[in-house]
DSSP file (Angstrom, degrees, kcal/mol; ACC not computed):
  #  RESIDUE AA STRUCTURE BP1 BP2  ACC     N-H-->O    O-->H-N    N-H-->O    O-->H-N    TCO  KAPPA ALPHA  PHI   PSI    X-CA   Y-CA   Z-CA
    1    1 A X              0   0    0      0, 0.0     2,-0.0     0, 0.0    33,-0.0   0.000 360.0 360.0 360.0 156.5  -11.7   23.6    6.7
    2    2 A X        -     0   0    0      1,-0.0     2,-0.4    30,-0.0    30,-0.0  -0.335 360.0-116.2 -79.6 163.3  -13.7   20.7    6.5
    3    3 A X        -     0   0    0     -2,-0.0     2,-0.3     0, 0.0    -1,-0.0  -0.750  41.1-162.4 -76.3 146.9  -12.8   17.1    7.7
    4    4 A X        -     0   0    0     -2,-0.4     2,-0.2    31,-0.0    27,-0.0  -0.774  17.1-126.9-112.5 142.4  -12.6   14.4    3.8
    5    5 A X     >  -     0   0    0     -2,-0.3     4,-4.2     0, 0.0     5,-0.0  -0.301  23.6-106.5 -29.7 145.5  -12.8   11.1    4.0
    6    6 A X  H  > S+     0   0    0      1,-0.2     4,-3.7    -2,-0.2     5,-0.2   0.946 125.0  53.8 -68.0 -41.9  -10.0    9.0    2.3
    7    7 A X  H  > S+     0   0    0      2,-0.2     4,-1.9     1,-0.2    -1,-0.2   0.761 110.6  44.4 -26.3 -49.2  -12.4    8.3   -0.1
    8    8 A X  H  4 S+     0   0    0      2,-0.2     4,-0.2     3,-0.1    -1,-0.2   0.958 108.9  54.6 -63.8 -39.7  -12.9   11.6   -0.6
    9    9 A X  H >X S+     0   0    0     -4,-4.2     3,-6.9     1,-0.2     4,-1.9   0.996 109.4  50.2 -41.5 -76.4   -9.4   12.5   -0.6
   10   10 A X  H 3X S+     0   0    0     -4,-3.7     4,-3.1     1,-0.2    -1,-0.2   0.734 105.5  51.4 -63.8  -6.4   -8.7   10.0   -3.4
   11   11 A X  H 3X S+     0   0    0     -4,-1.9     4,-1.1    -5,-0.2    -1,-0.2   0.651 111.9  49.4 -72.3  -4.3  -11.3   11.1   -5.5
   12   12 A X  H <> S+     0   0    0     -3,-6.9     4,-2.1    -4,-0.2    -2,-0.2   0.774 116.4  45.4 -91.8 -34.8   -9.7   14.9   -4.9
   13   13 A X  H  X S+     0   0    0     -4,-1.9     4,-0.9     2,-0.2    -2,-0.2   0.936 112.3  50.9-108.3 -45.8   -6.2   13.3   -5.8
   14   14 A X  H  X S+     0   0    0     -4,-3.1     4,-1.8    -5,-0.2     3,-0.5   0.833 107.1  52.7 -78.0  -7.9   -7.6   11.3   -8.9
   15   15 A X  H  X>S+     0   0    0     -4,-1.1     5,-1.3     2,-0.2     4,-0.9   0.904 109.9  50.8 -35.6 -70.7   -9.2   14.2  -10.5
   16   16 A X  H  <5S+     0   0    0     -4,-2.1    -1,-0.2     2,-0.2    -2,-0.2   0.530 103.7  52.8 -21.8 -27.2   -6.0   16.1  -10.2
   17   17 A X  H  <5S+     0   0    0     -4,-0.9    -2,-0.2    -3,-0.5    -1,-0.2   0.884 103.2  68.2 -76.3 -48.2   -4.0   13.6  -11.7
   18   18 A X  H  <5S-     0   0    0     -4,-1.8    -2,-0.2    -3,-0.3    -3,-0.1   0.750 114.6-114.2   7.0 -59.8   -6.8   13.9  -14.6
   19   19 A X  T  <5 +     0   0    0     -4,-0.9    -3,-0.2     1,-0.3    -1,-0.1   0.408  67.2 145.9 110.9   7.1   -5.6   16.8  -15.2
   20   20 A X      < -     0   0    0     -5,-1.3    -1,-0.3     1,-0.1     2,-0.0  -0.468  48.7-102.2 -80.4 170.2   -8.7   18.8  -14.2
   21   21 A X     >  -     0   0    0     -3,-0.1     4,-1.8     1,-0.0     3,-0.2  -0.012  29.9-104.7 -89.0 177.3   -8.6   22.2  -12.6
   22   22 A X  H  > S+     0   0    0      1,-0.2     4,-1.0     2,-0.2    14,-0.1   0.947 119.6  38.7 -64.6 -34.8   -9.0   23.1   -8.9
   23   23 A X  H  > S+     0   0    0      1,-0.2     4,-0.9     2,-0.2    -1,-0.2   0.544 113.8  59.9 -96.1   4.6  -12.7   24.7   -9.0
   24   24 A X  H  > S+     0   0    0     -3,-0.2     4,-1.3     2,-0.1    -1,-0.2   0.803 108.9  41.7 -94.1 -30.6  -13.6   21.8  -11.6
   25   25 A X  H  X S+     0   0    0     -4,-1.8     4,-0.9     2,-0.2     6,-0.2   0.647 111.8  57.3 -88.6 -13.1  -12.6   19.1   -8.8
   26   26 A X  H  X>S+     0   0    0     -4,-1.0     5,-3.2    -5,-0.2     4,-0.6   0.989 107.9  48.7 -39.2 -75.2  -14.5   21.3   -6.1
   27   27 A X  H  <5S+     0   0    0     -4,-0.9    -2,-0.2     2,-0.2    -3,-0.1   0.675 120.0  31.4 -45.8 -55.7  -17.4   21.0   -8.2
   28   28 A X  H  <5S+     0   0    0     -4,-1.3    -1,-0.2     1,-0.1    -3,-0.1   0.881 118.4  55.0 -75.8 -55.3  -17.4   17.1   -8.8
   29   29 A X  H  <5S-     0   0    0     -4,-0.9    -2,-0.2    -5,-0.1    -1,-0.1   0.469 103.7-134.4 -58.1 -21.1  -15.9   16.3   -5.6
   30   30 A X  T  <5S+     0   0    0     -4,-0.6    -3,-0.2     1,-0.1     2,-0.2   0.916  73.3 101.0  64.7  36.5  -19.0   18.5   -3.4
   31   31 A X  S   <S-     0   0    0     -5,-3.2     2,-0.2    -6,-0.2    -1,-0.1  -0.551  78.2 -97.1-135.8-131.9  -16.2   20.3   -1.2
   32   32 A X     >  -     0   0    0     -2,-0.2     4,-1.7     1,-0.1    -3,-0.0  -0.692  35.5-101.7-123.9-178.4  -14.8   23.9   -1.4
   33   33 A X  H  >>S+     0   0    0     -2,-0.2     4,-3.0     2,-0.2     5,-0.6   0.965 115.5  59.6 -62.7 -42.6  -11.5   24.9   -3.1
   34   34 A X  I  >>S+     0   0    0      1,-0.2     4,-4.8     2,-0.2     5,-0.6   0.976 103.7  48.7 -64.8 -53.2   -9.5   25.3   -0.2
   35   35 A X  I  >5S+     0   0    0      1,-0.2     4,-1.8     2,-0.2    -1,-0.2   0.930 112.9  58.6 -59.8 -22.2   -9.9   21.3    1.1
   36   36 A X  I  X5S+     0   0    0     -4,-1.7     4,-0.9     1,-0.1    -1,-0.2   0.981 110.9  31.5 -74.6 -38.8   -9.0   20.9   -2.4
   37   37 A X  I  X5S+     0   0    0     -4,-3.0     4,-2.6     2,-0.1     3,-0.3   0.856 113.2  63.4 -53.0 -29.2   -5.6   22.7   -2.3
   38   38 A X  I  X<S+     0   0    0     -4,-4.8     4,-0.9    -5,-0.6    -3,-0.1   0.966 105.3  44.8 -75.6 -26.0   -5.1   21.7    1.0
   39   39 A X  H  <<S+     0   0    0     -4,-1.8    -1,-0.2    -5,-0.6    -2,-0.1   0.733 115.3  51.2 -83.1  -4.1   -5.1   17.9   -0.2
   40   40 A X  H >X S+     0   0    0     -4,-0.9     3,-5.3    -3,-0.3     4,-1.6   0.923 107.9  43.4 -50.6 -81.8   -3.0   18.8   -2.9
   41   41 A X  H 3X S+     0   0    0     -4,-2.6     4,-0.9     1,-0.3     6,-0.3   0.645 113.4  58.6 -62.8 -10.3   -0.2   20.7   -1.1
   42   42 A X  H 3< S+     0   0    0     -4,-0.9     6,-0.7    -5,-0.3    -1,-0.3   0.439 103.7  54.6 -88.7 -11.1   -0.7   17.8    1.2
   43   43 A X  H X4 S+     0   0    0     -3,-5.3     3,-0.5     4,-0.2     5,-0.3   0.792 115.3  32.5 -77.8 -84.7    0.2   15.7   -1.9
   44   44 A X  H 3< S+     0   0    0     -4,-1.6    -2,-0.2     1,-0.2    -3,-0.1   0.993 110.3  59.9 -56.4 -65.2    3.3   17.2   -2.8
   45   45 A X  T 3< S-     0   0    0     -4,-0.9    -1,-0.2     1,-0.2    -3,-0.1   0.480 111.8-101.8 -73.1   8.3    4.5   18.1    0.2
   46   46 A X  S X  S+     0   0    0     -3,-0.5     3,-1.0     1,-0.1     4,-0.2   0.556  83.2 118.4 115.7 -24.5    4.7   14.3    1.9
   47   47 A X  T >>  +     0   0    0     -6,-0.3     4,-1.0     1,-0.3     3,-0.7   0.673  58.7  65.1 -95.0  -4.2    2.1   14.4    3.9
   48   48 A X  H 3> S+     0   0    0     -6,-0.7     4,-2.1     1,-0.3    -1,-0.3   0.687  92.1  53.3  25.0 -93.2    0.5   11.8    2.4
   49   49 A X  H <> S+     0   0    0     -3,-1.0     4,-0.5     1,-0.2    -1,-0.3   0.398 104.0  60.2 -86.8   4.2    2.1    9.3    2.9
   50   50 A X  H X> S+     0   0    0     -3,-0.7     4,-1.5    -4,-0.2     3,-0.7   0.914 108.9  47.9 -96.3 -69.3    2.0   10.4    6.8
   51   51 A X  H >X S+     0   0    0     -4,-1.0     4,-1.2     1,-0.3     3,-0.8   0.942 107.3  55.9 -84.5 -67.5   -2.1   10.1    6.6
   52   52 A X  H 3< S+     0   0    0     -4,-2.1     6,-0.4     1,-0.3     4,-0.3   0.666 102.6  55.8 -52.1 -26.1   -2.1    6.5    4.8
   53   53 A X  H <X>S+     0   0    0     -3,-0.7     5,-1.4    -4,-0.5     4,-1.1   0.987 115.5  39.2 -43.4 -60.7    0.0    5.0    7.6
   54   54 A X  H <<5S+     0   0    0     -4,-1.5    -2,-0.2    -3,-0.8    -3,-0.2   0.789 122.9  35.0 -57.5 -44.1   -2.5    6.0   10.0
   55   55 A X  T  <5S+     0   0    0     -4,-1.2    -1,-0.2     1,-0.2    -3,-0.2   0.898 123.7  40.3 -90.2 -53.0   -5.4    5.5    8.5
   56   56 A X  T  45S-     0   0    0     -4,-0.3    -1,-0.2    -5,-0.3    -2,-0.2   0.710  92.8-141.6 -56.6 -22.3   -4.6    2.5    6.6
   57   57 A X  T  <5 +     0   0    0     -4,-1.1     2,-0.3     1,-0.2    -3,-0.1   0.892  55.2 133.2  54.6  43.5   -2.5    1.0    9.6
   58   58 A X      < -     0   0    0     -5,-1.4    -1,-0.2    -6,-0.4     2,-0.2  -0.743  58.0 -89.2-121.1 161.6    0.2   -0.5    7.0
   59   59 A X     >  -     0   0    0     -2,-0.3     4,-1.6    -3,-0.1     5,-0.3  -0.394  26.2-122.1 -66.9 135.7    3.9   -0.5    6.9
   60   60 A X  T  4 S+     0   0    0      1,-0.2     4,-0.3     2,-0.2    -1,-0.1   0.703 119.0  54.6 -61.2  -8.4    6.2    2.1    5.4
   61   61 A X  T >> S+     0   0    0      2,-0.1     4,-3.2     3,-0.1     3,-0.8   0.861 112.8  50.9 -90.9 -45.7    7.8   -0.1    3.2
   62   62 A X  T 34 S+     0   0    0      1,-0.2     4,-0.4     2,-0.2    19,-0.2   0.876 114.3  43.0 -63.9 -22.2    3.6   -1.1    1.9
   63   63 A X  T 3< S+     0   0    0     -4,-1.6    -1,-0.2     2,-0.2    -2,-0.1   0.734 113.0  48.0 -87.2   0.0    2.8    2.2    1.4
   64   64 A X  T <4 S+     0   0    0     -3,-0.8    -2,-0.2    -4,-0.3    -3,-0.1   0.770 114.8  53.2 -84.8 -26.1    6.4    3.1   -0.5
   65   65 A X  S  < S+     0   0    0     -4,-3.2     2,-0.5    -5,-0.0    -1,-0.2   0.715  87.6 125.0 -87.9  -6.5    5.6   -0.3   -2.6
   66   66 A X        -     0   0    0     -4,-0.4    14,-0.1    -5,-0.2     3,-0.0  -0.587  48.2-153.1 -63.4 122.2    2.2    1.0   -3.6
   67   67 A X        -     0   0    0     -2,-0.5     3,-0.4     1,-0.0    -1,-0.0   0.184  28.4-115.1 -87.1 166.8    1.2    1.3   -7.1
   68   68 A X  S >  S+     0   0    0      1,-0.2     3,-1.8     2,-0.2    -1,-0.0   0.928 126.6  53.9 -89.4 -53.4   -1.8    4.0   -9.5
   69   69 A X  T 3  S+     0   0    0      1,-0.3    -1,-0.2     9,-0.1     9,-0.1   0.690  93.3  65.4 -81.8  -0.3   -3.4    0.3   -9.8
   70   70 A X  T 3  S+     0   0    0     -3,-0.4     9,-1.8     8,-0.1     2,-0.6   0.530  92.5  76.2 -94.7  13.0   -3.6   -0.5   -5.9
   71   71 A X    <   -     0   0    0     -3,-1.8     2,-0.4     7,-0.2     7,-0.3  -0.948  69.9-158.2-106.6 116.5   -6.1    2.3   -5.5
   72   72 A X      > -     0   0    0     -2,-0.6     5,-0.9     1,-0.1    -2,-0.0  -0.829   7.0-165.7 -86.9 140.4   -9.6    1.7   -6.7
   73   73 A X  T   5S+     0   0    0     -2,-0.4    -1,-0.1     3,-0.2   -59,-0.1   0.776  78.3  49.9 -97.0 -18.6  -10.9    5.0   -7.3
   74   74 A X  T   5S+     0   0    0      1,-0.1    -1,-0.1    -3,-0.1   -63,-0.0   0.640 119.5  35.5 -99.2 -17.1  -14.6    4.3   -7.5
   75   75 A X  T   5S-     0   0    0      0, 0.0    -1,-0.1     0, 0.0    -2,-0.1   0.221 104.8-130.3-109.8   6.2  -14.9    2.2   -4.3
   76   76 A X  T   5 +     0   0    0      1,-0.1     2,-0.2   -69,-0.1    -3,-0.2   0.943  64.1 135.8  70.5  59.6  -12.1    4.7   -2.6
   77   77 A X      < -     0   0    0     -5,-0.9     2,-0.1   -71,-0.1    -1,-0.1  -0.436  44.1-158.4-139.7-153.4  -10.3    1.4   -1.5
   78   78 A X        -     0   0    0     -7,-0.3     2,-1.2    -2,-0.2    -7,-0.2  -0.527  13.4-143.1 163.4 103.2   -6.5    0.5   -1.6
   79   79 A X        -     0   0    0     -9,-1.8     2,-0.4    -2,-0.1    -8,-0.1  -0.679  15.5-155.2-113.0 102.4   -5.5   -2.8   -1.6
   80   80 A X        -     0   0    0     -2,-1.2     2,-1.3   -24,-0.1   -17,-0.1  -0.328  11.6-136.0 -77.6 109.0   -2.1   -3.3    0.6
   81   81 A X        -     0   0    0     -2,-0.4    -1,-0.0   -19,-0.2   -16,-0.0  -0.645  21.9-125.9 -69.8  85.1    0.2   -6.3   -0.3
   82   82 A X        +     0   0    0     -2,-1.3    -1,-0.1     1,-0.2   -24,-0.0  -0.149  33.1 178.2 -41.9 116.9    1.1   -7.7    2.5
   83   83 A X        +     0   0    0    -24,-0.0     2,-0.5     2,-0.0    -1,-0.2   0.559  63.1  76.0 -99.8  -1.6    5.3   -7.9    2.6
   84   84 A X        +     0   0    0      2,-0.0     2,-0.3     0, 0.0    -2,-0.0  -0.820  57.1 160.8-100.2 148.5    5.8   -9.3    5.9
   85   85 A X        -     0   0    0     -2,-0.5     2,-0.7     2,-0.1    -2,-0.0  -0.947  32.6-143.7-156.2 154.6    5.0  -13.4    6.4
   86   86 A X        +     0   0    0     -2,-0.3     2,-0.4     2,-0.0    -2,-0.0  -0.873  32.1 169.9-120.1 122.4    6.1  -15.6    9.0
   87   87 A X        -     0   0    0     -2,-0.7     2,-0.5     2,-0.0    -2,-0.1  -0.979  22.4-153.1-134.7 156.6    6.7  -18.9    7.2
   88   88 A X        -     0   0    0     -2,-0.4     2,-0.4    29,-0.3    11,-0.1  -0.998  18.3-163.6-145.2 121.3    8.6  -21.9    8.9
   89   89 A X  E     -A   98   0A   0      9,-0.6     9,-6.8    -2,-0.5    28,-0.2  -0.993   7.0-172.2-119.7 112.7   10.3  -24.1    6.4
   90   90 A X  E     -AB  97 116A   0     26,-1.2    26,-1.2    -2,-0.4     7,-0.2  -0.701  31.5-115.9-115.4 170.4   11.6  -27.6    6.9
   91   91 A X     >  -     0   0    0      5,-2.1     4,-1.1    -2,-0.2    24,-0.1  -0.591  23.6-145.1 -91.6 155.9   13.6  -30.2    5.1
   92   92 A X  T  4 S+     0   0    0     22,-0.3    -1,-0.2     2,-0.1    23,-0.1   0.784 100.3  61.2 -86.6 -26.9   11.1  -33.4    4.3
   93   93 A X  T  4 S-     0   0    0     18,-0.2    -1,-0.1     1,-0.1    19,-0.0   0.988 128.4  -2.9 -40.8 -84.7   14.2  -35.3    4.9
   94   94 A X  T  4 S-     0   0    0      2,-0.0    -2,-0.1     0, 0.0    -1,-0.1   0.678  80.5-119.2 -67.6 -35.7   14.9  -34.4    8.3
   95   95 A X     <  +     0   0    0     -4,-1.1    -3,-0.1     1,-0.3    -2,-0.0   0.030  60.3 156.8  79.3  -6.6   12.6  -32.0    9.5
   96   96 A X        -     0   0    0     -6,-0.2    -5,-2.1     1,-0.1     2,-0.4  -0.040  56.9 -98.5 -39.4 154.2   15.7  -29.6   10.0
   97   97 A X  E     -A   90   0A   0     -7,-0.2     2,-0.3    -3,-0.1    -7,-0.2  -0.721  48.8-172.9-103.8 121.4   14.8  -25.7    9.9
   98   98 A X  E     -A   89   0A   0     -9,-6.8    -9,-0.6    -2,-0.4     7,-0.1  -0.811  17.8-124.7-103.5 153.1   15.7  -24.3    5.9
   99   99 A X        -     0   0    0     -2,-0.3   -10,-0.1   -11,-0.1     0, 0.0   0.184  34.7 -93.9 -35.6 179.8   15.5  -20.4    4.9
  100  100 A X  S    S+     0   0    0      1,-0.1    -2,-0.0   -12,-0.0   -12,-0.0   0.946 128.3  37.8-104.0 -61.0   13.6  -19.1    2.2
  101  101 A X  S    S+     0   0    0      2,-0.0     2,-0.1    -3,-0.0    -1,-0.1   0.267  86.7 123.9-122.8 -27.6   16.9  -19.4   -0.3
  102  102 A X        +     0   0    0      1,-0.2     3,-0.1     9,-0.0    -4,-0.0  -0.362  29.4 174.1 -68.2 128.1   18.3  -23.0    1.1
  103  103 A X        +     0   0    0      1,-0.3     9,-5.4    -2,-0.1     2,-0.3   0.631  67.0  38.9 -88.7 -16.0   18.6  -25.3   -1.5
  104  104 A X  B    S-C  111   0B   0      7,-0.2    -1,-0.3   -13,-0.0     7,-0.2  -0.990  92.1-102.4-135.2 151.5   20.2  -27.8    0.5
  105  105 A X        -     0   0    0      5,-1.9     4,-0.3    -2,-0.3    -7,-0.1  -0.218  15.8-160.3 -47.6 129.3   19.6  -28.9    4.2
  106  106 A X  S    S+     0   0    0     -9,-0.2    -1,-0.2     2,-0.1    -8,-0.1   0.916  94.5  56.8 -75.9 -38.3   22.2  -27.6    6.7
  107  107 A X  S    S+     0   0    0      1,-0.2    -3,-0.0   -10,-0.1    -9,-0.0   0.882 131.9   0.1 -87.2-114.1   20.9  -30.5    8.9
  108  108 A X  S    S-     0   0    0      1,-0.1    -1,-0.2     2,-0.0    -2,-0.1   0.648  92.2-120.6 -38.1 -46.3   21.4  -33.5    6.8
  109  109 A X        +     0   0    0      1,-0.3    -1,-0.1    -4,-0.3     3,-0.1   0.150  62.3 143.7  99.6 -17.6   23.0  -31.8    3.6
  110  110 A X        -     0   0    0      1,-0.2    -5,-1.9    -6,-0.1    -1,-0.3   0.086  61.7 -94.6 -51.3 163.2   20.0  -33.1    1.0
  111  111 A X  B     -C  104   0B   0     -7,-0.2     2,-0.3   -20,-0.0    -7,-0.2  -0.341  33.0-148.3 -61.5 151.2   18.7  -31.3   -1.7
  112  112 A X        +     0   0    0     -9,-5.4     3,-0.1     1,-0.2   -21,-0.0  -0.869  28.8 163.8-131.9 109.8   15.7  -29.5   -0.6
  113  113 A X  S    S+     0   0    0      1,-0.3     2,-0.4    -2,-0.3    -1,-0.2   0.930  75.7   9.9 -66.4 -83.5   13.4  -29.4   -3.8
  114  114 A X  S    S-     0   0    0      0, 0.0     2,-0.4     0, 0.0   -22,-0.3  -0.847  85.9-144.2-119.3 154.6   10.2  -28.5   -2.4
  115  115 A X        -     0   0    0     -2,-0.4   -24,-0.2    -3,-0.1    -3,-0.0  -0.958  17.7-116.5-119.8 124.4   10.3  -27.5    1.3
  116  116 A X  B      B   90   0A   0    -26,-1.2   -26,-1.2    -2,-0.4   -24,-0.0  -0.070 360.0 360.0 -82.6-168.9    7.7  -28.3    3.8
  117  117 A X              0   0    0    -28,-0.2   -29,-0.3   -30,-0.1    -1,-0.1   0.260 360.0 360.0-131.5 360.0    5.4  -25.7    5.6
């Protein structure tokens, strides 16, 4: 079987979603039937989501939060939301270190309105 590109892949995988047939997405796609069942069954079966870790070098929780509309299909892309960010939040009052969620300084006890960065 041949090696695909992800690019290829996801043109194999929106053309299936389409609703087109197997030898119709051969045909449009330039590859043979079997790499198109095999990215199918590759589809269903999980494995998937296996290949986009690797290739994509993202998190399981970004590829579980990916969306039909984070896939471009026509430039083969995939645009990954980053979920993780290291933010360091202080009270303007004190400078005390707040949470994402504090509304008031543990440090001091003010309200913390807007929190600096």
């Amino acid at each position: 079987m041949e090696k695909l590109s992800l690019r290829k892949q996801l043109t194999i995988i929106r053309l299936y979603l389409s609703g087109y047939s197997f030898d119709e997405i051969a045909a449009q796609a330039g590859v043979s039937k079997g790499s198109v069942a095999n990215v199918i069954a590759d589809l269903k079966a999980g494995r998937m989501l296996i290949r986009l870790l690797f290739r994509l070098g993202c998190r399981i929780s970004e590829v579980l939060a990916l969306k039909v509309e984070d896939v471009d299909f026509e430039q083969g892309t995939v645009t990954i939301e980053h979920l993780k960010a290291r933010l360091r939040l202080f009270c303007p009052n004190c400078n005390g270190r707040l949470g994402k969620t504090h509304a008031f300084c543990p440090r001091c006890g003010g309200n913390v309105d807007i929190a600096l960065t």
